[in-house]
N, C-alpha and C positions, 0 to 999 in steps of 0.2 A: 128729152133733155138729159135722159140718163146715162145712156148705152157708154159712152165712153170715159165715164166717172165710174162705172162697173166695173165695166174692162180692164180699166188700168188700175185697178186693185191687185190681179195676178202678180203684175208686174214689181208694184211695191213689196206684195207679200213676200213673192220669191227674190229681191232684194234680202231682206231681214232675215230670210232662210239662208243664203249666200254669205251673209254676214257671220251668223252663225258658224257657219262651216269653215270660212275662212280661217278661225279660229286655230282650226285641230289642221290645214292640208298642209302638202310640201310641198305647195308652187313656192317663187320666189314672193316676198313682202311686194313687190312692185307689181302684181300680177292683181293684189285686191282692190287696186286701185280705189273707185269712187265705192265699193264695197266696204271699205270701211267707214262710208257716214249712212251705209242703205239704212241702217237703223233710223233712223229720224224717217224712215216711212211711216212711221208710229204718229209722229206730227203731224201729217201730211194725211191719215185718216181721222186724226181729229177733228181738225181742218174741215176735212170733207165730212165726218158727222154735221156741224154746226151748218154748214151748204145743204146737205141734203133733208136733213131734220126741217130747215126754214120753207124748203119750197114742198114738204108733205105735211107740215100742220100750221104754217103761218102764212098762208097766202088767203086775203079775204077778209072780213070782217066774226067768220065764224069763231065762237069761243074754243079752244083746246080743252077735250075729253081727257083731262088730265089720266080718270082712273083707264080709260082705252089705250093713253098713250103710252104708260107703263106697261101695260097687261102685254101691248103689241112691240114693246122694248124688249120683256124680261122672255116673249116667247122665243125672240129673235136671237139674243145671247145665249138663252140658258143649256137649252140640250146638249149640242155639243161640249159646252163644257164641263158640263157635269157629268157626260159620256165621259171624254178623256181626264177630267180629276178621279173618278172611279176607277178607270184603267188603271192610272196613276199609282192610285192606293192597291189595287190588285198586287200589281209589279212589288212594289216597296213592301208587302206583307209577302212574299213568293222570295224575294230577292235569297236572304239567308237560306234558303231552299236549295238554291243552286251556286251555293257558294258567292256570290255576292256581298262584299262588303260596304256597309253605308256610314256615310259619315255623323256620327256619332250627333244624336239633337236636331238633329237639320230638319228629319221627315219628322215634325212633329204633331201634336194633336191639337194644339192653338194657331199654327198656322194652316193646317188642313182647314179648322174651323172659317178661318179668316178669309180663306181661297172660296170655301162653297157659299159662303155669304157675301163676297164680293169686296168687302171691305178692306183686303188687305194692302190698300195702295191708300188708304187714308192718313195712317197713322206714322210717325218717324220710328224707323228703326235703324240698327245696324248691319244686321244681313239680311239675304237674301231668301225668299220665301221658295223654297224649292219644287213645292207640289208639279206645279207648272210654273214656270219662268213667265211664258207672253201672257199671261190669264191677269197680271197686274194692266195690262191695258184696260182689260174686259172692267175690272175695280174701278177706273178713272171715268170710263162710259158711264158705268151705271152711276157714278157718282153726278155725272154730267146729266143726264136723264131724270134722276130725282131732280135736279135744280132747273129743270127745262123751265116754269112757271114763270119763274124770272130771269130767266133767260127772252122766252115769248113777250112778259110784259116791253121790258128793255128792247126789244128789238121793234116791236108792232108801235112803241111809240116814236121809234126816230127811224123807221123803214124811207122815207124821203130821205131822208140823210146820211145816208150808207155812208161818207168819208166819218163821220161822228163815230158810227159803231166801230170801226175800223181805228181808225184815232184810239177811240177808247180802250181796244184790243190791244195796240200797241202800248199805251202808259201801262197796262196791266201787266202784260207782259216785262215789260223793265221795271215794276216793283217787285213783282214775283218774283224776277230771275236774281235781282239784289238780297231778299231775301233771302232765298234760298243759297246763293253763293256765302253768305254772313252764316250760315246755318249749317251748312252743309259742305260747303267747300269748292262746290261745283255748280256747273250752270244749270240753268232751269229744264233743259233740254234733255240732260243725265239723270233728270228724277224719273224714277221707276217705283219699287215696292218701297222705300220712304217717299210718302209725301206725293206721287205721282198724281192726285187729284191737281196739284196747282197747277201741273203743265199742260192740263184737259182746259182750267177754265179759263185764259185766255184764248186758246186757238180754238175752243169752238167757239166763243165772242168772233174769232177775225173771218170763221167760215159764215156766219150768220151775215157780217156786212159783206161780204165776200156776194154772194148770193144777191142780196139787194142792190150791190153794185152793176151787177148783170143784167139785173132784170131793165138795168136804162139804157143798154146799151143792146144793138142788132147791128152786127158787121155785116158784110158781104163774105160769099165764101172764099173769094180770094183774102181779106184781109183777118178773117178768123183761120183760115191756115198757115198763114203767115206769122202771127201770133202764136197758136199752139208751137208751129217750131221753134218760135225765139224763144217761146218760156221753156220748155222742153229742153232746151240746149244749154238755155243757161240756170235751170236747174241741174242739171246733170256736168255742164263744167267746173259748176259750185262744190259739187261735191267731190268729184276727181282733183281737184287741186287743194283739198282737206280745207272749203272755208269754214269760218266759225259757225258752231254748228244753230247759232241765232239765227245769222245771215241767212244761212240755209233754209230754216225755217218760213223767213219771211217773205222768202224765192217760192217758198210751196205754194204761196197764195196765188199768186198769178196763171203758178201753171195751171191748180185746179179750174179756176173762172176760165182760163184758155179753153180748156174742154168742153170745159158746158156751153162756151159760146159756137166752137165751132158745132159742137151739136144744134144749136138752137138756130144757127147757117146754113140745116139740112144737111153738113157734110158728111158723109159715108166713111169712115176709114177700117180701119183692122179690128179695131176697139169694139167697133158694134157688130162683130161678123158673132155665132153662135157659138164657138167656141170659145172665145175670147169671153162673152158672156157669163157664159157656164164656168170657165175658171174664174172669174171673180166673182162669182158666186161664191164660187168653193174655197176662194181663200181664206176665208175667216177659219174653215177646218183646219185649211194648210200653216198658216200661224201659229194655230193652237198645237197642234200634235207634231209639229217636227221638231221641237226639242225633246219632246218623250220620244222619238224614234231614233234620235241622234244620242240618245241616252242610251238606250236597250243597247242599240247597235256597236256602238263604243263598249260596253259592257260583255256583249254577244262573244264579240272579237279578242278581249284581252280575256274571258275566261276561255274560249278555244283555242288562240292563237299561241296564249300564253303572251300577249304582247303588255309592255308598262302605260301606267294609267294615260302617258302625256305621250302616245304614239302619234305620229303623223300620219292623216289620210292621203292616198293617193287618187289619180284623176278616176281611173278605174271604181275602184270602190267610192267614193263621191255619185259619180253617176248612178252607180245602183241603187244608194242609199234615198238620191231624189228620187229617180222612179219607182221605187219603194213608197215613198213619202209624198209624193203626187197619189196616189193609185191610192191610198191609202184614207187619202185626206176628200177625193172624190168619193168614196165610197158613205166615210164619212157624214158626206154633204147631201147624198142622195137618201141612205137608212138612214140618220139619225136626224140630222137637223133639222130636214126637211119635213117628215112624219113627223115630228116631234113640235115643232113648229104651231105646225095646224093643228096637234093636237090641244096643246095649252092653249091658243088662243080662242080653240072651240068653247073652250072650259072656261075660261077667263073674263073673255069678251065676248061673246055670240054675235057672230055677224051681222049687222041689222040690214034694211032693206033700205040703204042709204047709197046712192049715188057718191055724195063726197066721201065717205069714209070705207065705202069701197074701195075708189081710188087710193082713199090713203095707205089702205089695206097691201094693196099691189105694189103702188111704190116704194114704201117704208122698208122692204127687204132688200130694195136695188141701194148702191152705192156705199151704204156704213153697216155695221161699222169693222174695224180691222179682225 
């Protein structure tokens, strides 16, 4: 039920990497088209945490290993990130070294602190936590993963009633989002390093009934690919014609359930082919580190080139900088995350000689989180 809710993580990732880029290229504005909402892929792995988390510890009557389920969270986040926040610190103690100018406070030693503890998408600020940019996702999961207990209560008691948890995903969401607009100025969707928990705890609410909604329904493979296209199409119209970036959100729900249903249809598509695998696998690397590489690189260039800070990238250099940043982010995934992984959870959790927590074992790295 997973292959294609793996799969199509690549996909989003390198979205929010495209997004990024778009930023600095000289195509024409008209050329980023639905490139400028890829960013709410962030939504759309919330989403999918809350789906994929339900069907690895809340199917059954068995109680949640709470301290396993942490241990098997923190192995799954933590390496890579703490690889690339120490890269990070590397570079930024090096920079004045090679003539590098840094803006003044930014790289600081309260927000360092706030990045390696996770916590830095808790709390309201005003700017921006520069260590790593995407690493405030990683803050909102693990914000999201401490609160699983009541997350599980609330879900295993109204799992019959998946329009309820979904209901309820939605009022949360339009409190939230009012809140935060009275607060903030902007919609719940734009929360990132302020505040970014709130935008975690409804949508992984709307993956969790999301998930339960599935489990009552078995299409046929004609009418489960029929579906995957129509949500597929018009998620992706939604965002080429800049709708609100709500809308959009609440478009994510279907397409994810769209996948797991045609999976669950036995349908075969591109998604589950081993490649496709393998890079959604790796996206969680590729997230993390292409804005440290989008960093260096832009830096690389104006101390060689002599070019000014706000140059425009061309198609040329773009391409290199992704397969740069692909190669990069694979390697990543293979030395770090992956040894790293089994390592902590060796330590943490010891494997027991358990059939279901095996399994959960296996699954809990397929699908979440971004």
């Amino acid at each position: 039920m997973l292959d294609p809710l793996t799969g199509v993580r690549f996909f989003l990732a390198l979205g929010v990497v495209l997004f990024h880029y778009q930023l600095y290229w000289t195509l024409p504005p008209e050329s980023a088209g639905l490139l400028n909402r890829a960013r709410l892929g962030v939504d759309v792995f919330f989403i999918l945490s809350g789906f994929i988390l339900t069907h690895v510890y809340l199917q059954g009557d068995r109680p949640l290993d709470y301290r396993r389920f942490l241990a098997a969270r923190f192995a799954r986040i933590y390496p890579a990130h703490l690889f690339i926040l120490l890269a990070m610190l590397g570079l930024v103690l090096a920079a004045p070294l090679f003539g590098v100018g840094l803006e003044q406070g930014r790289f600081n030693p309260v927000d360092f602190a706030g990045t390696l503890l996770l916590v830095q998408a808790w709390f309201p600020r005003e700017t921006l936590v520069l260590w790593n940019g995407p690493s405030w996702s990683l803050s909102a999961e693990w914000f999201a993963y401490l609160a699983f207990p009541a997350y599980a209560a609330l879900a295993l008691r109204l799992r019959a009633r998946p329009w309820v948890l979904i209901a309820l995903a939605a009022i949360l969401f339009v409190a939230l989002d009012a809140i935060y607009r009275v607060q903030f100025g902007r919609v719940l969707p734009r929360a990132e390093d302020s505040m970014g928990i709130l935008r975690i705890i409804p949508e992984f609410l709307y993956g969790i009934g999301l998930y339960y909604l599935g489990q009552r329904w078995t299409p046929s493979a004609r009418v489960s690919v029929i579906g995957a296209l129509a949500a597929t199409v018009a998620l992706l119209a939604l965002m080429q014609i800049g709708a609100d970036d709500r809308i959009i959100v609440a478009a994510a729900g279907p397409f994810i359930l769209s996948l797991a249903l045609l999976a669950k249809a036995d349908v075969r598509t591109f998604l589950s082919h081993p490649v496709a695998l393998f890079a959604g696998e790796a996206s969680f690397a590729l997230y993390l580190v292409h804005i440290p590489i989008l960093m260096v690189w832009r830096n690389a260039a104006q101390a060689v080139a002599g070019w000014p800070g706000d140059y425009r990238m061309g198609v040329v250099e773009l391409i290199a900088m992704l397969v740069l940043t692909l190669v990069v982010a694979a390697a990543i995934h293979v030395l770090v995350e992956q040894p790293g992984r089994r390592w902590l959870r060796g330590r943490m959790a010891p494997q027991r000689a358990d059939p279901i927590e095996a399994k959960r074992s296996v699954h809990s790295d397929q699908g979440e989180p971004f």
